[in-house]
N, C-alpha and C positions, 0 to 999 in steps of 0.2 A: 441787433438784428432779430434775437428772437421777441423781444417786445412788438418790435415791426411785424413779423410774421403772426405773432399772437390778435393782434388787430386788423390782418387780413381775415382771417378765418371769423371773427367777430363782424367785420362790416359785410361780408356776404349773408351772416345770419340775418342782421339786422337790413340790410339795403336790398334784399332780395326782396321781398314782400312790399317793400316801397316802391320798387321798379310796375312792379306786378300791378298793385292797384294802383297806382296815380297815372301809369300808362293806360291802362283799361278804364279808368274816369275820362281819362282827355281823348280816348278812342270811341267812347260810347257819347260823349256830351257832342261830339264834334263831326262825328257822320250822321247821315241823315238816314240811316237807317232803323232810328228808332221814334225821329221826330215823324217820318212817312206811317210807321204801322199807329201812333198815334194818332195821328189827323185820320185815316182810311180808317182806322176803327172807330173813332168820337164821330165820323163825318163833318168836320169841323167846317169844311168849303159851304156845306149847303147850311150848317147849322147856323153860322156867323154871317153869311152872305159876304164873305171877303173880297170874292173877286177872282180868287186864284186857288187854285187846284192843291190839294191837300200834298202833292206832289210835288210843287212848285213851292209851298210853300216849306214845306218840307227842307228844300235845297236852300231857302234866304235863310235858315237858321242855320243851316251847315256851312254856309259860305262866312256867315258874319263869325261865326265860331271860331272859323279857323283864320278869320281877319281877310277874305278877300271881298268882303263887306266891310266898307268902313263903320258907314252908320249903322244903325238900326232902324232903319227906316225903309217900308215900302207901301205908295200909296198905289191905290185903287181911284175907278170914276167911280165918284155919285153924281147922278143929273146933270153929266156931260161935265162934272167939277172936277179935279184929282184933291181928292181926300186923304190924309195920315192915318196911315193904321193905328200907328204907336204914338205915346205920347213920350214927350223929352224923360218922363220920369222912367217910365218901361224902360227906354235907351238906356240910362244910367245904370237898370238894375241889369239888364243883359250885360255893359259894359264890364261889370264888377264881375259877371259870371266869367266873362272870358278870363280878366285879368287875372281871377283864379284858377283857372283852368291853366294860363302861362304861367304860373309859378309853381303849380303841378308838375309841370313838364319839364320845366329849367330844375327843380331838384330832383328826378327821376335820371336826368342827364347827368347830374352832378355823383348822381348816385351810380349810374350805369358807369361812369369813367372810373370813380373809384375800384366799382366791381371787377372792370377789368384789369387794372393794376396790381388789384389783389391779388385775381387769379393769376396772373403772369408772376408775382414773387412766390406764391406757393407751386406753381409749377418748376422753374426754375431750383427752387430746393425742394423739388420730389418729396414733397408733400401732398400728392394728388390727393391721398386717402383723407384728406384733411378738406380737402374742395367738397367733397361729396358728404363726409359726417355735417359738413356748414348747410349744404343744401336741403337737408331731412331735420337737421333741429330748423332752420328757415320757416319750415311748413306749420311748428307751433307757433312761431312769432307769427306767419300768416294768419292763424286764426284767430290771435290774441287782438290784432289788430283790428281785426272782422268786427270781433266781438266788440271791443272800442266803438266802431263807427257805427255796428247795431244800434248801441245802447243811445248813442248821439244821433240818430236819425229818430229813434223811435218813441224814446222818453220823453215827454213836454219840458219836462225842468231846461233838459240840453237842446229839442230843434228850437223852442222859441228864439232861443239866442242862435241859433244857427240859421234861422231862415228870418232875423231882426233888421237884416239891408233892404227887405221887401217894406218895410214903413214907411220909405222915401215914398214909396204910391201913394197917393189921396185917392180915397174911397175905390181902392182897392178889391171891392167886391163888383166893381162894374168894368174892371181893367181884362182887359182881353188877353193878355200876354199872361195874367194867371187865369183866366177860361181856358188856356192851350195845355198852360204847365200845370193841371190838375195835381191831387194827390194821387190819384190812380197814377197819372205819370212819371212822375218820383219814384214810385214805391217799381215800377217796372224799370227804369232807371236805376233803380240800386240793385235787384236782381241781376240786372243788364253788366253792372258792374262788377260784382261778386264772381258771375258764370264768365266774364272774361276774362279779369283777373287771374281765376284758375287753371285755367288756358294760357296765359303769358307763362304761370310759374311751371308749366308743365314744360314748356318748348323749352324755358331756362334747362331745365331741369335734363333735359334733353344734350345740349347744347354742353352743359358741365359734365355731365357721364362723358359725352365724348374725349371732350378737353382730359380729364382727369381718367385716361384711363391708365392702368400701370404699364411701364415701359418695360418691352421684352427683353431680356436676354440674348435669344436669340430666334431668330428669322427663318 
């Protein structure tokens, strides 16, 4: 049992910051609140001539995201024609993004069930104080991790092989789906993620002081 317990307090260190940022990736990729201030600030509607309101448009990347978009596909008229935005290869590379995005989320779940299992054996053997030292060493493993995906977003050696699914595109410098997803985009997208992730580990944080506080004696 104490092995068991000894690896509760170890996977809240470690799973805590997992919860944190792969939740805040799949919460910032997947509303359309960031793909809107994009479009409204590029002015993309009037820049591209798409058809559809930077607002609207906004919402078919939030819908496909979270899958109530099958395809990736929305055409517009040209000359009284209905036209394809996207081409099959864009589709493919959105498809991969969600795919990634769900396997983000299925082990952020696998991680949050453990978490809670953990917390229920440590509480159970009034070990609260042991919930809470997990929670504050957590906060180094958060920025170790930061540090990790800095160093992989930023570095050329690590994004080329990180953004290398984008070479499905042919002449890729005239593809519209990266006209939207700029690098200014990304780089507000990882901010985006970083500022909410600390925000999940704060409510955690929240959430486990309550759970873990010591039980009184008396009333």
């Amino acid at each position: 049992m104490k092995i068991l317990l000894r690896l509760s307090i170890w996977f809240l260190v470690i799973l805590l910051p997992v919860i944190a940022i792969f939740s805040a990736m799949n919460l910032v990729s997947r509303a359309p609140d960031l793909y809107r201030y994009e479009f409204t600030a590029g002015n993309v509607s009037d820049e591209y001539e798409i058809g559809r309101s930077d607002s609207e448009l906004a919402e078919f990347f939030s819908d496909f995201m979270w899958g109530k978009e099958r395809q990736f596909s929305l055409q517009i008229a040209v000359n009284e024609q209905e036209q394809e935005l996207f081409t099959i290869y864009e589709e493919i590379v959105a498809r991969d993004v969600r795919a990634f995005l769900d396997f983000l989320g299925i082990v952020a779940i696998a991680a949050l069930l453990l978490v809670i299992i953990s917390v229920g054996l440590l509480r159970r053997y009034d070990l609260r104080e042991k919930i809470r030292w997990a929670y504050k060493v957590a906060w180094g493993w958060f920025a170790i991790l930061w540090t990790i995906l800095t160093s992989i977003f930023i570095l050329p050696a690590f994004s080329v092989r990180l953004f290398s699914f984008l070479d499905v595109i042919p002449n890729s410098e005239d593809t519209l789906l990266l006209q939207l997803i700029t690098v200014e985009f990304l780089k507000d997208w990882f901010l985006a993620d970083v500022v909410l992730s600390i925000i999940v580990m704060t409510v955690i944080g929240f959430l486990l002081w309550s759970l873990s506080k010591p039980k009184l004696m008396f009333r």
